[in-house]
C-alpha positions as CSV (number, residue, x, y, z in Angstrom):
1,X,26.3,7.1,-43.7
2,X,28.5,8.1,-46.6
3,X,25.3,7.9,-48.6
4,X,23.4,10.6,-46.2
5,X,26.4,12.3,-46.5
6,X,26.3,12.4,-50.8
7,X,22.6,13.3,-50.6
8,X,22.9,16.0,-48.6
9,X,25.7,17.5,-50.4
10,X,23.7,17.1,-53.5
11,X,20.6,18.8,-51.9
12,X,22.6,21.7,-50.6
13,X,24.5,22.4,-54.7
14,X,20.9,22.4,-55.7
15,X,19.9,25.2,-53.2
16,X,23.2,26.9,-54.5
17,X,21.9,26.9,-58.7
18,X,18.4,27.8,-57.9
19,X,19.6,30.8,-55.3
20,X,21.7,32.3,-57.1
21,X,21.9,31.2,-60.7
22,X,19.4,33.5,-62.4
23,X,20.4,37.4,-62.5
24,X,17.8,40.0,-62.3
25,X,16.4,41.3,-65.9
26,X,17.2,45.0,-66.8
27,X,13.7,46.4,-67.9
28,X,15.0,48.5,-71.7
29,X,13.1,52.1,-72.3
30,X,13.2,53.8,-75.8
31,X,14.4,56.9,-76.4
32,X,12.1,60.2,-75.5
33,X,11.2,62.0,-78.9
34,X,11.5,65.5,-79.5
35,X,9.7,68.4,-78.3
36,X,6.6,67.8,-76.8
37,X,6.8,64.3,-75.6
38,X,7.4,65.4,-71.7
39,X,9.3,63.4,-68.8
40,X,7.7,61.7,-66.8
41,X,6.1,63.5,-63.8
42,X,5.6,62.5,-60.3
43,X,2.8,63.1,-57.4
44,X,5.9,63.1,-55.0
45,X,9.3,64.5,-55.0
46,X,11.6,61.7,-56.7
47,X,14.9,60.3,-54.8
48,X,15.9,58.6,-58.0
49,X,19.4,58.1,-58.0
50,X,22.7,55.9,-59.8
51,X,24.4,53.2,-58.1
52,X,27.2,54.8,-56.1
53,X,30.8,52.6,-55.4
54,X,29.4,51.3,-51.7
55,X,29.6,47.9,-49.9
56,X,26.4,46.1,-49.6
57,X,24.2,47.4,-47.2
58,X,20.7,46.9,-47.2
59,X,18.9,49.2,-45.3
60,X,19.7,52.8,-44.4
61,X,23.1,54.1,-45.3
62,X,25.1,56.7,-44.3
63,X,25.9,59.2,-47.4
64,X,28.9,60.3,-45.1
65,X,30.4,63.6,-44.1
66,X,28.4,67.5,-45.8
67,X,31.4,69.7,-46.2
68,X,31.4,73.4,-47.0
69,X,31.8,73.3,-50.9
70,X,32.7,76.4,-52.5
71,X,31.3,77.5,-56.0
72,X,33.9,77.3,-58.6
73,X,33.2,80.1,-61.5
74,X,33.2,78.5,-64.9
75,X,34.3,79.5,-68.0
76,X,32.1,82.3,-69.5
77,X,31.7,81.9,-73.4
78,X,30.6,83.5,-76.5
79,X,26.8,82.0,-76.9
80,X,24.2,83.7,-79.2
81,X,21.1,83.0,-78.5
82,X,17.3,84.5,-78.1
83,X,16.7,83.3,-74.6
84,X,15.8,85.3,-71.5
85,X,19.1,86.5,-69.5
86,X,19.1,83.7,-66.4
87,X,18.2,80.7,-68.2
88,X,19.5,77.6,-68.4
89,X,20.1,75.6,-72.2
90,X,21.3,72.2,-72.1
91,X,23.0,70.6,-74.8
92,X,22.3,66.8,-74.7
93,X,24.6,65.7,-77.3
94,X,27.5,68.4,-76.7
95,X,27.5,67.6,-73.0
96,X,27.7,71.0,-71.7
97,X,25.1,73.0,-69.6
98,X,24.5,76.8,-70.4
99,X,23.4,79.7,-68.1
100,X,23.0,82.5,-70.4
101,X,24.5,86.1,-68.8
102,X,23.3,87.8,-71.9
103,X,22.0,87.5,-75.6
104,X,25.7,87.2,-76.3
105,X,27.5,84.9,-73.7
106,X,26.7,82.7,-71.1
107,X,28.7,80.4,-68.6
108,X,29.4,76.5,-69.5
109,X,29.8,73.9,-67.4
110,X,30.7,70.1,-68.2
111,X,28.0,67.7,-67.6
112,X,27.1,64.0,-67.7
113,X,24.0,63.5,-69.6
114,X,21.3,60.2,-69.8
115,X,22.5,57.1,-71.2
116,X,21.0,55.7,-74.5
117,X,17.5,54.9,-74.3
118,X,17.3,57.5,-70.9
119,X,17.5,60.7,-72.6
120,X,14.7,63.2,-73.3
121,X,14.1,66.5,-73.7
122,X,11.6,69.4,-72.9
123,X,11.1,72.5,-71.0
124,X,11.1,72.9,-67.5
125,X,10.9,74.9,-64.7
126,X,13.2,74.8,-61.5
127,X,10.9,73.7,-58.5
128,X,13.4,73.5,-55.7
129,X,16.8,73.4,-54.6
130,X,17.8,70.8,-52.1
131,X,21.1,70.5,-50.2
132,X,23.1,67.4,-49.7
133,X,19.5,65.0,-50.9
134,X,19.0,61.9,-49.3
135,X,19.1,58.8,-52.0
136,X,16.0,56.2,-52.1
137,X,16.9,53.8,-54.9
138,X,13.4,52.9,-56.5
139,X,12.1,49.1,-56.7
140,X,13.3,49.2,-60.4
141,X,17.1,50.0,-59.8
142,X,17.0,47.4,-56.6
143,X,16.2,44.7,-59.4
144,X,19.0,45.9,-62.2
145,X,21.9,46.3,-59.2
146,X,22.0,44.2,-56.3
147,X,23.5,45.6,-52.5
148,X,21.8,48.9,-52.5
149,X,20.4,50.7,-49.8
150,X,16.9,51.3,-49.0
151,X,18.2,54.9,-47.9
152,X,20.8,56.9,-47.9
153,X,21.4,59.9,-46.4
154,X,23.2,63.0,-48.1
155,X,27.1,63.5,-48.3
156,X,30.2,63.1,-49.5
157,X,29.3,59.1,-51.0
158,X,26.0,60.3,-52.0
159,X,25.7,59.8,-55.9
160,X,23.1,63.1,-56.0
161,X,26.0,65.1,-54.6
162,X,26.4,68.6,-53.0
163,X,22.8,69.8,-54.5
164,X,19.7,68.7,-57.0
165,X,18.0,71.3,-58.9
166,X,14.8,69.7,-59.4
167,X,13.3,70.3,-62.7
168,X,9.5,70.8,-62.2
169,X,7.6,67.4,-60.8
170,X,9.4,65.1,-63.0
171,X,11.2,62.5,-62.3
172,X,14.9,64.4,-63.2
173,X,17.0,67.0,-61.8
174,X,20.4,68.5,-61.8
175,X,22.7,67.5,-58.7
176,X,26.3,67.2,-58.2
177,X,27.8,63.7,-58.3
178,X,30.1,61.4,-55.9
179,X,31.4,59.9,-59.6
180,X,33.4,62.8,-61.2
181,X,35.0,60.4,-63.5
182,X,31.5,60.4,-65.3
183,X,31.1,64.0,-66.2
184,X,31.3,64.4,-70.2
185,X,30.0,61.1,-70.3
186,X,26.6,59.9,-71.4
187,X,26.1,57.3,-68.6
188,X,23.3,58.6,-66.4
189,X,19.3,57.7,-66.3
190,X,18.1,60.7,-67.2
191,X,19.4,63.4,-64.6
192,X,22.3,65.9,-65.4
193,X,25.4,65.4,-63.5
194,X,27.6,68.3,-62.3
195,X,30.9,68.5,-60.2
196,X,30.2,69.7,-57.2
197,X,31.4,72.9,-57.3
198,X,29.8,73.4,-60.2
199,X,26.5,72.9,-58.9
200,X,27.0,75.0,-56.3
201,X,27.6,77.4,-58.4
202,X,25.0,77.0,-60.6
203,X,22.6,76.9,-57.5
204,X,23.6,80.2,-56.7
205,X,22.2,81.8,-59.8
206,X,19.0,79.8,-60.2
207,X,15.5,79.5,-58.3
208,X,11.9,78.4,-58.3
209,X,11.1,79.3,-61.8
210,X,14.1,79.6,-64.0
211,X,13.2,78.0,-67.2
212,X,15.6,74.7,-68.0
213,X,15.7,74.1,-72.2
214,X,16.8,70.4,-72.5
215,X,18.2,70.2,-76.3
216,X,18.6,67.0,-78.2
217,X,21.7,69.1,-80.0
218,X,22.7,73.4,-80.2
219,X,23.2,74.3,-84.4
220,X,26.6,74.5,-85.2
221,X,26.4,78.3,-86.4
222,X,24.1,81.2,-85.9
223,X,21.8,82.3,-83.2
224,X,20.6,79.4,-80.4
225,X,17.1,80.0,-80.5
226,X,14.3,79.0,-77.9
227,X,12.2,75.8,-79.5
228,X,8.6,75.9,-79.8
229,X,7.4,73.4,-77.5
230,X,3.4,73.3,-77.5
231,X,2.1,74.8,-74.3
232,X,-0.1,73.2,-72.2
233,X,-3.1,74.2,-71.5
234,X,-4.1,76.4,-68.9
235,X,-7.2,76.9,-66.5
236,X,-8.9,80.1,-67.2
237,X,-11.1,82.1,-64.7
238,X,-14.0,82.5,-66.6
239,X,-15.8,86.5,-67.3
240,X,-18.0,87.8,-64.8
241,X,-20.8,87.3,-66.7
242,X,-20.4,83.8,-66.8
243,X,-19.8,82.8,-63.8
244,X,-23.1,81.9,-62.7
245,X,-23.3,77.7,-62.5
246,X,-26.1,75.8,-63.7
247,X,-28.7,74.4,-61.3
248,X,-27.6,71.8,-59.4
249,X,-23.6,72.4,-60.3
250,X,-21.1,71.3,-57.8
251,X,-17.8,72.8,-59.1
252,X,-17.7,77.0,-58.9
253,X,-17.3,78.3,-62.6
254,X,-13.7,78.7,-63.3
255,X,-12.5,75.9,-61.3
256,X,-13.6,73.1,-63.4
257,X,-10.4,71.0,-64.9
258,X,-9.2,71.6,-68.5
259,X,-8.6,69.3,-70.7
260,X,-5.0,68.8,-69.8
261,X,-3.8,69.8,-66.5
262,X,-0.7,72.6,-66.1
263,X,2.3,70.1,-65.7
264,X,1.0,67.1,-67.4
265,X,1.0,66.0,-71.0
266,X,-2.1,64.6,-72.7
267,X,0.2,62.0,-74.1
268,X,1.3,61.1,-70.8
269,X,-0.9,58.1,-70.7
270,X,1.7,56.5,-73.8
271,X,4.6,57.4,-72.3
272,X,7.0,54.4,-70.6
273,X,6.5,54.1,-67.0
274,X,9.4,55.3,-63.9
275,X,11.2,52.6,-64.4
276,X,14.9,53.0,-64.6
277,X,14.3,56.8,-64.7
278,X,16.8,58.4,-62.5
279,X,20.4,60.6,-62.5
């Protein structure tokens, strides 16, 4: 009997090293160049998302209460720069987020940028606004942090906050934050972090369109100019006179695809995949 007994406590010890013994592998990414080595873009709108401070609860999760938040004016700053009134200039490395009022000033807000090896930069456009987003943690972020939710739905303990400002069809976007701790900190996946009143505010003076400049770093003196990112390129109805197929064509002149379609990258193919991408 007291030998059953020692074998069976043996077998379950075993169980206990194989189960839970070996941690999940966090999967690296390098560094996004410089201009013209674009974000990753996806067919879907992206949930991506940080770990937020919840108990373990697999499944869907309640992001908690969606108060009224009001917009908190920031400061408004001296900012020379060649960019259209109304857009938005974010400096990477200083940490701060620009909307320009003017050639001459612009408003700043604090934000929390990527993380080594998560940041990147490019032009973008604002696609959407969303209030209070719903989280859905990808398959990559399951396997770095045990305990997260399948889903959860937008609020107060929601780590995309009051609002995301997505950028385009990438895989990024500005939102608020349930972490306020982390803004001026360089400890997000590629997103950029705002308080929530901040965002709100922000929100209020952006839309479908406005053009988002992500900057590695803003020159210390002189005028802040637009860079020249290379433009992709574009379908192009062709002239009347052309517009007659060959025999036997399929595709109506003009509506053949280019080369490289308007939102992708013809390097896209060499760039890392989603994983770990996120705010």
């Amino acid at each position: 009997m007291l030998r059953l007994s020692g074998f069976a406590f043996a077998l379950s010890a075993s169980f206990a090293v194989f189960g839970f013994g070996s941690a999940a592998s966090a999967q690296g990414l390098t560094p996004w160049g410089m201009w013209g080595d674009a974000p990753p873009r996806a067919s879907k709108p992206s949930y991506l998302g940080a770990p937020p401070a919840i108990a373990n609860s697999p499944g869907l999760s309640s992001g908690g209460g969606k108060p009224s938040i009001s917009p908190r004016t920031p400061q408004t700053v001296s900012f020379a720069n060649g960019f259209s009134a109304g857009s938005v200039v974010i400096d990477t490395q200083g940490r701060k987020l620009y909307y320009t009022l003017s050639g001459n000033s612009a408003y700043m807000y604090p934000i929390a940028v990527g993380k080594q090896g998560f940041a990147w930069t490019g032009v973008e456009k604002v696609s959407r606004i969303v209030d209070w987003p719903d989280w859905i943690p990808p398959k990559e972020m399951h396997a770095r942090k045990g305990g997260l939710p399948l889903k959860m739905t937008g609020g107060l303990r929601n780590p995309l906050g009051a609002k995301a400002i997505y950028l385009g069809n990438t895989l990024y976007r500005i939102h608020g934050t349930n972490d306020s701790k982390s803004i001026g900190s360089a400890s997000s996946s590629g997103c950029f972090r705002m308080h929530n009143s901040d965002v709100v505010h922000l929100a209020d003076h952006v839309g479908p369109g406005t053009t988002v400049y992500v900057m590695r770093r803003l020159p210390k003196s002189g005028t802040i100019m637009p860079p020249s990112a290379p433009k992709v390129q574009e379908v192009k109805q062709a002239p009347a006179e052309q517009a007659t197929p060959p025999a036997g064509a399929d595709t109506p002149a003009g509506d053949a695809p280019s080369a490289a379609q308007p939102g992708t990258s013809p390097a896209q193919d060499q760039q890392p995949s989603s994983t770990g991408q996120g705010i």
